[in-house]
MINUTOR-335321 format. One record per residue: residue number from 1; x, y, z of N, C-alpha, C in turn. Coordinates in Angstrom, 1 decimal. Each point is the difference from the previous one (the first is absolute). Layout:
N
pos->NUM | n.c1->X | n.c2->Y | n.c3->Z | ca.c1->X | ca.c2->Y | ca.c3->Z | c.c1->X | c.c2->Y | c.c3->Z
...
//
This chain:
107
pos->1 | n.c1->-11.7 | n.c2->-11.7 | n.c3->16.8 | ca.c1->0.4 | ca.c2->0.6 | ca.c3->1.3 | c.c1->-0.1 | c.c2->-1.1 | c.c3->1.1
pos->2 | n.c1->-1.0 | n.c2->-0.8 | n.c3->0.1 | ca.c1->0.0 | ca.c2->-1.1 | ca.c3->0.9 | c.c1->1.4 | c.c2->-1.1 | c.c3->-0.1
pos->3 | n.c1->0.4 | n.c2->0.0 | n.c3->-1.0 | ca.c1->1.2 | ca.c2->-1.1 | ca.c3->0.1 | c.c1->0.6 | c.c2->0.6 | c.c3->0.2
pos->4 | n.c1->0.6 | n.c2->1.6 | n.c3->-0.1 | ca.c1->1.3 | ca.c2->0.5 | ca.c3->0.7 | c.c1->-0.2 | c.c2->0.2 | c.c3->1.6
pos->5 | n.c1->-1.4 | n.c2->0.4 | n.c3->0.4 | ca.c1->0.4 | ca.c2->-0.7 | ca.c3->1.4 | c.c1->0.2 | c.c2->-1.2 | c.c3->0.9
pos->6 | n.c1->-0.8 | n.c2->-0.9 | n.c3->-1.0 | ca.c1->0.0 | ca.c2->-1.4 | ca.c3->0.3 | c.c1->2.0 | c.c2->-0.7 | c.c3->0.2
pos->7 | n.c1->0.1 | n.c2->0.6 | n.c3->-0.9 | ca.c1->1.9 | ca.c2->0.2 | ca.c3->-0.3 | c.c1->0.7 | c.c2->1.1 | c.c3->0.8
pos->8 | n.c1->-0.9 | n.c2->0.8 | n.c3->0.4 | ca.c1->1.4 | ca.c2->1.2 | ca.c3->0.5 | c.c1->1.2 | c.c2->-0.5 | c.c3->0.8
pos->9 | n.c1->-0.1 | n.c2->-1.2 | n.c3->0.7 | ca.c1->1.3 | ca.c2->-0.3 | ca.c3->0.9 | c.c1->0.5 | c.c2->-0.9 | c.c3->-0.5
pos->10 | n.c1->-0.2 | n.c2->-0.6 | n.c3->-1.3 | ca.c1->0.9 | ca.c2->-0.7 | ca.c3->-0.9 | c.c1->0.7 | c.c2->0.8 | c.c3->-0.9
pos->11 | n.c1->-0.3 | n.c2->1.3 | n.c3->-0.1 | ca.c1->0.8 | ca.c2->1.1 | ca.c3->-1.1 | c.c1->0.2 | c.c2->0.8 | c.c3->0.7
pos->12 | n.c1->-0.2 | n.c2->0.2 | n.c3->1.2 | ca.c1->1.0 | ca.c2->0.6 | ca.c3->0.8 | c.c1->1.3 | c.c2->-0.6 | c.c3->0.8
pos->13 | n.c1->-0.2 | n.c2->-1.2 | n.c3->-0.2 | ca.c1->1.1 | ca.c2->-0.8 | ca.c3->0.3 | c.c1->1.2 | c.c2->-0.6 | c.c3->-1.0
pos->14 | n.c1->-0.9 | n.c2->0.6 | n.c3->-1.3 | ca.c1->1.2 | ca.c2->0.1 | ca.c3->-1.2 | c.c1->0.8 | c.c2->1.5 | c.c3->-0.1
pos->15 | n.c1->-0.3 | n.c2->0.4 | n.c3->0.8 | ca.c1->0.9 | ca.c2->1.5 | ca.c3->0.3 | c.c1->-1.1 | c.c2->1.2 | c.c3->-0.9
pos->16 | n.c1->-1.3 | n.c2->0.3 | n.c3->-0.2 | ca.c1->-0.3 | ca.c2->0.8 | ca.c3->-1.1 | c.c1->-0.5 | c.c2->0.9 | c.c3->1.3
pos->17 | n.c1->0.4 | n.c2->1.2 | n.c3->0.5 | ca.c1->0.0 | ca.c2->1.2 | ca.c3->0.4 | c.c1->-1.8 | c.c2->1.1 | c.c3->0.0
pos->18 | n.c1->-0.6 | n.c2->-0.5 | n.c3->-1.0 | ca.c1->-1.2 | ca.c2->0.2 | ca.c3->-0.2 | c.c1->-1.0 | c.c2->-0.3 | c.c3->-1.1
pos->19 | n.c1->-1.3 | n.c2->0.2 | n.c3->0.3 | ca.c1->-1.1 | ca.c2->-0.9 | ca.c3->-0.8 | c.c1->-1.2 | c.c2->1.3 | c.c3->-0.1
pos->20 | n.c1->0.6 | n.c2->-0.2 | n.c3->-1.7 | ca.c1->-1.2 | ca.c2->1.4 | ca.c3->-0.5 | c.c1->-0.9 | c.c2->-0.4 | c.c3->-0.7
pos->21 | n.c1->-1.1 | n.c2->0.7 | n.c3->0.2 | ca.c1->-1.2 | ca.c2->-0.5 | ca.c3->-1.3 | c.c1->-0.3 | c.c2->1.7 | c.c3->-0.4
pos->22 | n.c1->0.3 | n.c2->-0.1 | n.c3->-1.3 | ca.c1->-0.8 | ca.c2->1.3 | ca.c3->-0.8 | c.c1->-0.9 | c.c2->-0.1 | c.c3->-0.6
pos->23 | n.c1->-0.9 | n.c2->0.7 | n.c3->-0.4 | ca.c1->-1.3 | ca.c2->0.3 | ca.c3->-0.8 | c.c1->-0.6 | c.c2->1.2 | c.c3->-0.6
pos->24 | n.c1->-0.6 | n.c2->-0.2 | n.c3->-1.2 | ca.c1->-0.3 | ca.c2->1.0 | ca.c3->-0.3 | c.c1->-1.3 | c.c2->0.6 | c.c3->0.7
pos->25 | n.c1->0.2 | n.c2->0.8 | n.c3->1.4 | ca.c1->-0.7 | ca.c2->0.2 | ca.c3->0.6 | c.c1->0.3 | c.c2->0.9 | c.c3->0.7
pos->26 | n.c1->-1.0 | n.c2->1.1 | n.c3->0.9 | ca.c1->0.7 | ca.c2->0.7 | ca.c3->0.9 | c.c1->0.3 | c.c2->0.1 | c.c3->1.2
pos->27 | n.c1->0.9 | n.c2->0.4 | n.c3->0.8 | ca.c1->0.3 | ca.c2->-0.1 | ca.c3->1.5 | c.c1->-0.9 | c.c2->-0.5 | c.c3->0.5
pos->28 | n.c1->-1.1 | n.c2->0.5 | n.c3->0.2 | ca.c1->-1.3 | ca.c2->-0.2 | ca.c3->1.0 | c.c1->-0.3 | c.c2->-1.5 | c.c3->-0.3
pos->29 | n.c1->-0.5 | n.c2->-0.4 | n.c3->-1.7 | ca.c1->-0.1 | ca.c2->-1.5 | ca.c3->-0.3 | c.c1->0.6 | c.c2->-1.1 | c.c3->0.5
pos->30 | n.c1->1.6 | n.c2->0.3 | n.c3->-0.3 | ca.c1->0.9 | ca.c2->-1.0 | ca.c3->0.3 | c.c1->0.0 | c.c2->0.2 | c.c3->1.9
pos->31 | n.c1->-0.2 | n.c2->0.6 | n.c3->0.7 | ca.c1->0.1 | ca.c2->0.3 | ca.c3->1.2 | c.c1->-1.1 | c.c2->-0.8 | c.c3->0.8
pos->32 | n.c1->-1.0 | n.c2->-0.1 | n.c3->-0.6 | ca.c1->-1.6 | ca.c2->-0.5 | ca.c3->0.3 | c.c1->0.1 | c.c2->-1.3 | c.c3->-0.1
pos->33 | n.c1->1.1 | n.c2->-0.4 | n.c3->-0.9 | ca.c1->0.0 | ca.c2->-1.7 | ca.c3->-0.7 | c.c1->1.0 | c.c2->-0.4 | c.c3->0.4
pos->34 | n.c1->0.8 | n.c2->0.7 | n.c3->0.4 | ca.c1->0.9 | ca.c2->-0.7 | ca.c3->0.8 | c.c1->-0.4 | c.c2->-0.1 | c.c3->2.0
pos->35 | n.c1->-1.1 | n.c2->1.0 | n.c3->0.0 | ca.c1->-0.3 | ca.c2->-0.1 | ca.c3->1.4 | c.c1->-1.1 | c.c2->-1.5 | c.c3->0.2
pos->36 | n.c1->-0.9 | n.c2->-0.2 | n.c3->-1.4 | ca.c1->-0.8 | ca.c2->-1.1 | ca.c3->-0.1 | c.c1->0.7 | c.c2->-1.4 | c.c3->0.1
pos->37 | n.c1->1.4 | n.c2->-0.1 | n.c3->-0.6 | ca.c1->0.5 | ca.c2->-0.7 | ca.c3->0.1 | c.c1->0.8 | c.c2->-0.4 | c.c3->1.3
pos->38 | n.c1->0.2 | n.c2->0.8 | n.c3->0.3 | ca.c1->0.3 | ca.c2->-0.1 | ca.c3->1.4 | c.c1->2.1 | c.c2->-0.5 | c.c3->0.2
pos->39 | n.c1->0.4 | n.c2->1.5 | n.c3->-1.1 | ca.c1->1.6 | ca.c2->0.0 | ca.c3->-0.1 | c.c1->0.8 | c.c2->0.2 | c.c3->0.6
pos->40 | n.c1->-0.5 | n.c2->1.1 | n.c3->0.9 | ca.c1->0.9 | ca.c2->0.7 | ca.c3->0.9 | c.c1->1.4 | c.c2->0.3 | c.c3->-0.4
pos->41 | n.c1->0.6 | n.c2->0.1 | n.c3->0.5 | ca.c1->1.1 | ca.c2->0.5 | ca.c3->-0.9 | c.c1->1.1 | c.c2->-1.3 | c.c3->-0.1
pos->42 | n.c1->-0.9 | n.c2->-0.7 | n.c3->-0.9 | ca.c1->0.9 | ca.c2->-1.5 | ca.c3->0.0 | c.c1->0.2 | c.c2->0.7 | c.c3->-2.0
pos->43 | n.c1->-1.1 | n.c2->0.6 | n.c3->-0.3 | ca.c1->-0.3 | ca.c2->0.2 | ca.c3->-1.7 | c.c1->0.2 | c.c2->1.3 | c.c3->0.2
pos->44 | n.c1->0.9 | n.c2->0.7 | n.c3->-0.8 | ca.c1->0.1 | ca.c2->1.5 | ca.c3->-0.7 | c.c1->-1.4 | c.c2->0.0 | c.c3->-1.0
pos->45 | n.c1->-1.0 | n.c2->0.7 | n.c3->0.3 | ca.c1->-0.8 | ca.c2->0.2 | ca.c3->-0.9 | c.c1->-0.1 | c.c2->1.7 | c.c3->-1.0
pos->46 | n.c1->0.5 | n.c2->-0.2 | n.c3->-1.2 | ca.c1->0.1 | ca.c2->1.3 | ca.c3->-1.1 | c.c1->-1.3 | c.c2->0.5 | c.c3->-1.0
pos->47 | n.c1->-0.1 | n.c2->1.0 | n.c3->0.3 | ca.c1->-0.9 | ca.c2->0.4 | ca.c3->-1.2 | c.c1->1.0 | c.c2->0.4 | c.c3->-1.0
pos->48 | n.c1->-0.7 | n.c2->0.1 | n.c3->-1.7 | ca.c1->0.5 | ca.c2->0.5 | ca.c3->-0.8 | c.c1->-1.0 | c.c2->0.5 | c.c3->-1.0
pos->49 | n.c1->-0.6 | n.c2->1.0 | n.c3->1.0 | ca.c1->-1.5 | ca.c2->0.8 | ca.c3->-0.6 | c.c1->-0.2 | c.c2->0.0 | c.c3->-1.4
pos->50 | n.c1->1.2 | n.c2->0.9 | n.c3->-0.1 | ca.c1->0.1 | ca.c2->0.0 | ca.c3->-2.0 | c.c1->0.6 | c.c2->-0.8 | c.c3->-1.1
pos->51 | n.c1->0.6 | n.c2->-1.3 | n.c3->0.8 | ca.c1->0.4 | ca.c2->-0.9 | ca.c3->-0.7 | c.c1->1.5 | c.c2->0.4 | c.c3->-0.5
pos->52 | n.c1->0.6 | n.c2->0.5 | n.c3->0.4 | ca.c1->1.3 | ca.c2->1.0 | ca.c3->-0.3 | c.c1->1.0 | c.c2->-1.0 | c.c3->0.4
pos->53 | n.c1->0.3 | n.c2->-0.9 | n.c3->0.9 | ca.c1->0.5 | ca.c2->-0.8 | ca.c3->-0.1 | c.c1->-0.1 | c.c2->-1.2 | c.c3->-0.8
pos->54 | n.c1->-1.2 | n.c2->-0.3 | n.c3->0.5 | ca.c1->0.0 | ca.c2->-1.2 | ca.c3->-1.3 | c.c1->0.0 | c.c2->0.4 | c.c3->-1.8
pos->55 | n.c1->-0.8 | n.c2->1.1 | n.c3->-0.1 | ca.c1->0.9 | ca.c2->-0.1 | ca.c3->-1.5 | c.c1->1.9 | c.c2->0.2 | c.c3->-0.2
pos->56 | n.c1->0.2 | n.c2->1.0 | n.c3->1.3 | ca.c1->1.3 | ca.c2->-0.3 | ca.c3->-0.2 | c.c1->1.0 | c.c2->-1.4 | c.c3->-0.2
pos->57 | n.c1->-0.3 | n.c2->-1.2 | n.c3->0.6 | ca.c1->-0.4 | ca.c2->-1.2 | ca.c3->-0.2 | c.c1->-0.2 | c.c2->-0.8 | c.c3->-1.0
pos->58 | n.c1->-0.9 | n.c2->0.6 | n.c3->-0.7 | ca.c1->-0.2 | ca.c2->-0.4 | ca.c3->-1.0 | c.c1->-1.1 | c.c2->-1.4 | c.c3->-0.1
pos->59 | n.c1->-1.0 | n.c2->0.0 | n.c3->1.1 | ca.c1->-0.8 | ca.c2->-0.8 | ca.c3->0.3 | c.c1->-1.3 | c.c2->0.6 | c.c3->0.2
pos->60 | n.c1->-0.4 | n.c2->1.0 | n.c3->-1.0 | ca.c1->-1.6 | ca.c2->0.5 | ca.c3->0.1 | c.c1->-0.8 | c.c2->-1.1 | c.c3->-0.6
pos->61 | n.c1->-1.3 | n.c2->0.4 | n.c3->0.4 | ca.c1->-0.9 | ca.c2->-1.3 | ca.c3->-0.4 | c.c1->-1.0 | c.c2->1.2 | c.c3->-0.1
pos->62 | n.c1->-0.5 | n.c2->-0.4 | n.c3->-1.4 | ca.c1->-1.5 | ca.c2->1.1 | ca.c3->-0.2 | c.c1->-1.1 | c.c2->-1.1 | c.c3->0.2
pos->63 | n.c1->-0.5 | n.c2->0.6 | n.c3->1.2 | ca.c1->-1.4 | ca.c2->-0.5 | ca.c3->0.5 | c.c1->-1.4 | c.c2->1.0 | c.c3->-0.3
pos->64 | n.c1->0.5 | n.c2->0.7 | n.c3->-1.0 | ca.c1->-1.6 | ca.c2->1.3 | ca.c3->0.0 | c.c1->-0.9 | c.c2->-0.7 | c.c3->-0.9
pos->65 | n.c1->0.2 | n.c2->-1.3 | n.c3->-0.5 | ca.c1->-1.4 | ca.c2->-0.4 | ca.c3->-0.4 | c.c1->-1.3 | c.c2->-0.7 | c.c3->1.1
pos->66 | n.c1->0.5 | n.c2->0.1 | n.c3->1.0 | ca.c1->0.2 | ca.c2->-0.5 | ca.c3->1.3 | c.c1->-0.2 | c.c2->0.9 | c.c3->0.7
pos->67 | n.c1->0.0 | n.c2->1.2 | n.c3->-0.1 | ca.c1->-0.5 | ca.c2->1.4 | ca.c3->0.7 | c.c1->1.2 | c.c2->0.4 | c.c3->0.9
pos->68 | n.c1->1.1 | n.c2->-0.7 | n.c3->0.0 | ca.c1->1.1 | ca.c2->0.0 | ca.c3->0.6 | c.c1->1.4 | c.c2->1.2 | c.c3->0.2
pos->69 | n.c1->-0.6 | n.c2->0.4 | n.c3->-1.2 | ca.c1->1.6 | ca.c2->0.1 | ca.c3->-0.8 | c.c1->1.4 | c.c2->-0.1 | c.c3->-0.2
pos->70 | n.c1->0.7 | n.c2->0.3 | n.c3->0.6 | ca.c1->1.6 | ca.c2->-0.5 | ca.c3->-0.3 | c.c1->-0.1 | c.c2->-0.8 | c.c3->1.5
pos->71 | n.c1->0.9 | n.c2->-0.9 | n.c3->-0.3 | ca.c1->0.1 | ca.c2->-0.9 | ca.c3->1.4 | c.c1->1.3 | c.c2->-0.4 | c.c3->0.0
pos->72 | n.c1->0.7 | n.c2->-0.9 | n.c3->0.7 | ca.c1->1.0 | ca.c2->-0.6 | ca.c3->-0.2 | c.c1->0.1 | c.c2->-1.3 | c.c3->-0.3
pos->73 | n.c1->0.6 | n.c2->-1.1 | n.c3->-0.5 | ca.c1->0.0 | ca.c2->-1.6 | ca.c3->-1.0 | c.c1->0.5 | c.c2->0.0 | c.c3->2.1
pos->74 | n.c1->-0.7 | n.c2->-1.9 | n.c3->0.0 | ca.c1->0.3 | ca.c2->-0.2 | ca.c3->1.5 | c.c1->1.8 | c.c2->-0.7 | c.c3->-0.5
pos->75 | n.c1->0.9 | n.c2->0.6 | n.c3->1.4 | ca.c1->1.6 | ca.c2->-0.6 | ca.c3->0.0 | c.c1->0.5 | c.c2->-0.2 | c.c3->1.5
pos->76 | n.c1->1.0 | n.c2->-0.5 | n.c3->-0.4 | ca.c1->0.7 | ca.c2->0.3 | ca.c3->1.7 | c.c1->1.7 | c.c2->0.0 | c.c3->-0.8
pos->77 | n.c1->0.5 | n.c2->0.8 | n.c3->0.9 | ca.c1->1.6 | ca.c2->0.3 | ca.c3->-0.2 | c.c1->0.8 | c.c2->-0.3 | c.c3->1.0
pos->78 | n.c1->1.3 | n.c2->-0.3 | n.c3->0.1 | ca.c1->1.0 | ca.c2->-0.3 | ca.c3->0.9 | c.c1->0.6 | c.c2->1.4 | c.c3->-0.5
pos->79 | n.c1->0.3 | n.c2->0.6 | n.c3->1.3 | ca.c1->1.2 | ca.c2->1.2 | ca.c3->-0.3 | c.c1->1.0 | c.c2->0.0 | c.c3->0.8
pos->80 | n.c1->1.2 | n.c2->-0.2 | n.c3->-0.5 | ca.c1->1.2 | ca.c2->0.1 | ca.c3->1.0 | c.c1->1.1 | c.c2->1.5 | c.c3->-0.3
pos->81 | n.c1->0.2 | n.c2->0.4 | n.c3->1.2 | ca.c1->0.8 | ca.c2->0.9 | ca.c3->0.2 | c.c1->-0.2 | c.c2->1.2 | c.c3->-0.9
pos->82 | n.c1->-1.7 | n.c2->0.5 | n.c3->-0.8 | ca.c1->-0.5 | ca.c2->0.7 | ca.c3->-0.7 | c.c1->-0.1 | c.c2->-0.2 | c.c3->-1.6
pos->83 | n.c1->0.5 | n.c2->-1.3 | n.c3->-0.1 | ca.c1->0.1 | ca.c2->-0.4 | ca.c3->-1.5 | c.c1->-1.1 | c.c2->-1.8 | c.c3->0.1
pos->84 | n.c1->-0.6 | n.c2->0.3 | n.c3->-1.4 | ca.c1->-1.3 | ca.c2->-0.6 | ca.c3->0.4 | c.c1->1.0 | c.c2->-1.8 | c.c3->-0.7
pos->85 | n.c1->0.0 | n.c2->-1.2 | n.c3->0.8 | ca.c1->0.3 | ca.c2->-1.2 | ca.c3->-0.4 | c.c1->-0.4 | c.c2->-1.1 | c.c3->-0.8
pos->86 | n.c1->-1.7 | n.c2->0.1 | n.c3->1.0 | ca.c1->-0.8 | ca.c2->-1.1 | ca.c3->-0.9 | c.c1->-1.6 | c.c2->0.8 | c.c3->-0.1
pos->87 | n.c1->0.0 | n.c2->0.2 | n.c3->-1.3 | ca.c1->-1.7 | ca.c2->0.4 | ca.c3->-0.2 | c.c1->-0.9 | c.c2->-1.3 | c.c3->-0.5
pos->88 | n.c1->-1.0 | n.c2->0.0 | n.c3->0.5 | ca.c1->-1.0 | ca.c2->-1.0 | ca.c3->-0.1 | c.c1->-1.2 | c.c2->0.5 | c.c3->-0.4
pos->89 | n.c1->-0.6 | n.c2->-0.1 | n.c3->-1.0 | ca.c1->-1.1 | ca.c2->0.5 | ca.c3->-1.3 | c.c1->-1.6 | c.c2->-0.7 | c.c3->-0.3
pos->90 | n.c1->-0.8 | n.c2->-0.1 | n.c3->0.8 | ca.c1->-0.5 | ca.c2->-0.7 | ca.c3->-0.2 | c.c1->-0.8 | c.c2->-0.2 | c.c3->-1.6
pos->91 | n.c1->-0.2 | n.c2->-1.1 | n.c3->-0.5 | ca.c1->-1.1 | ca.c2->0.3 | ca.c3->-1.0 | c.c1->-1.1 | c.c2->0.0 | c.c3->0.6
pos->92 | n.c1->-0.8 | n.c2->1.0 | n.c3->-1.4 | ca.c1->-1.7 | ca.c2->0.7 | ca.c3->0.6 | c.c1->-0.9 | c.c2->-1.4 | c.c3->0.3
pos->93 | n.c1->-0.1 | n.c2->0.0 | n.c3->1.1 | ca.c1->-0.9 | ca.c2->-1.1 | ca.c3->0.7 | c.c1->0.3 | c.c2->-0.4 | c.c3->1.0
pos->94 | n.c1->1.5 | n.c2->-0.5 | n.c3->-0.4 | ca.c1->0.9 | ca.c2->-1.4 | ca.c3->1.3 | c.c1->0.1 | c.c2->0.9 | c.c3->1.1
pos->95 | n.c1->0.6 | n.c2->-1.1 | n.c3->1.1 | ca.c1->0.1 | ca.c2->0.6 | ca.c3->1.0 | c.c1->1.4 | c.c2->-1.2 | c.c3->0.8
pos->96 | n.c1->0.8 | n.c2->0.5 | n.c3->-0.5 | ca.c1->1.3 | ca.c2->-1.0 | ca.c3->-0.1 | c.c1->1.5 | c.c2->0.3 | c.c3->0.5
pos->97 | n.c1->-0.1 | n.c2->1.3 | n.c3->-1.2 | ca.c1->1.7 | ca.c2->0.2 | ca.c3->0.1 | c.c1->0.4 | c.c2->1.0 | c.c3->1.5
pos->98 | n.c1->-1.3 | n.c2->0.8 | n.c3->0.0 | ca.c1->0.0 | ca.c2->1.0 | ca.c3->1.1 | c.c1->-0.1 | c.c2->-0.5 | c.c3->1.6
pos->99 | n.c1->-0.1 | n.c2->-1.3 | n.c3->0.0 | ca.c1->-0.8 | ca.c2->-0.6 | ca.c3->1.2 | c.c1->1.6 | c.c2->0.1 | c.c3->0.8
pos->100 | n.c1->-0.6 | n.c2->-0.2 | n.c3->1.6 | ca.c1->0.9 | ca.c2->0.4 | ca.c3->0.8 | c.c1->0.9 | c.c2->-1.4 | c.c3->-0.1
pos->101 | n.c1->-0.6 | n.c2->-1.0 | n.c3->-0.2 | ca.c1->0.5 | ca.c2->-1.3 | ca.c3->0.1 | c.c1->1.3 | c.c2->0.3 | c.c3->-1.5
pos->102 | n.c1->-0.2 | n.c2->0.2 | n.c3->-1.1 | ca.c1->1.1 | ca.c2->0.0 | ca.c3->-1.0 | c.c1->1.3 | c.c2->1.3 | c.c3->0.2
pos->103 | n.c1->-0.4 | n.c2->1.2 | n.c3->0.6 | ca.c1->0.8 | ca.c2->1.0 | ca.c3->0.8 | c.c1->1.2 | c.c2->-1.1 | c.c3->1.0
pos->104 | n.c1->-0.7 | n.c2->-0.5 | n.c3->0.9 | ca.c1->1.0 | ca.c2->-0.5 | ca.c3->0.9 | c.c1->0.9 | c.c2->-1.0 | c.c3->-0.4
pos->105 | n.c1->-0.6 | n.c2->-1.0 | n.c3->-1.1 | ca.c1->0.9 | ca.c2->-1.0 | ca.c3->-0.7 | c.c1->1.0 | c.c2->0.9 | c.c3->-1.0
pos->106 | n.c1->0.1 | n.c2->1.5 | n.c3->-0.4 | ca.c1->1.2 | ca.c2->0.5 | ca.c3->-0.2 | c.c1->0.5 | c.c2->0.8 | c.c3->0.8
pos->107 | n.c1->-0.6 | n.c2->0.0 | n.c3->0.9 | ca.c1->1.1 | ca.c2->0.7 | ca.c3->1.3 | c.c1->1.2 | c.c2->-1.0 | c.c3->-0.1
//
């Protein structure tokens, strides 16, 4: 989340209309963490309580050995005009493909 605002006026100046972060989490979570972070409405912040999106996706991540349980694999997506362009996947650990910095170099 910190690099997309550290970026928000270099990806908004590639024409992208808005900047979401989802989680598997609910309203109130993502609301709290986006207030800590201090987004304002620069970040659409989403819950996705039941994970109903992201399995639709196709990006669940079982974290219940972890006390977690279903979560979502960390990504970031380009979506243009409601059809999704460039998905970006991270593998379990890195912290790479999803970074705001590799988003903008395919803007």
């Amino acid at each position: 989340m910190p690099g997309f605002l550290a970026n928000y006026d270099a990806i908004k100046a590639k024409g992208v209309d808005t900047i979401a972060c989802i989680a598997v989490n609910d309203m109130f979570v993502m609301g709290a963490w986006g207030k800590d972070l201090k987004v304002g409405d620069k970040i659409m912040m989403m819950g996705d309580g039941n994970a109903e999106f992201t399995q639709a996706m196709g990006l669940p991540l079982d974290a219940s050995r972890n006390g977690l349980g279903t979560r979502s694999q960390r990504y970031a997506m380009i979506v243009q005009d409601g059809t999704i362009k460039d998905l970006f996947v991270e593998k379990p650990g890195a912290f790479e493909a999803s970074t705001a910095e590799n988003v903008l170099k395919h803007l």
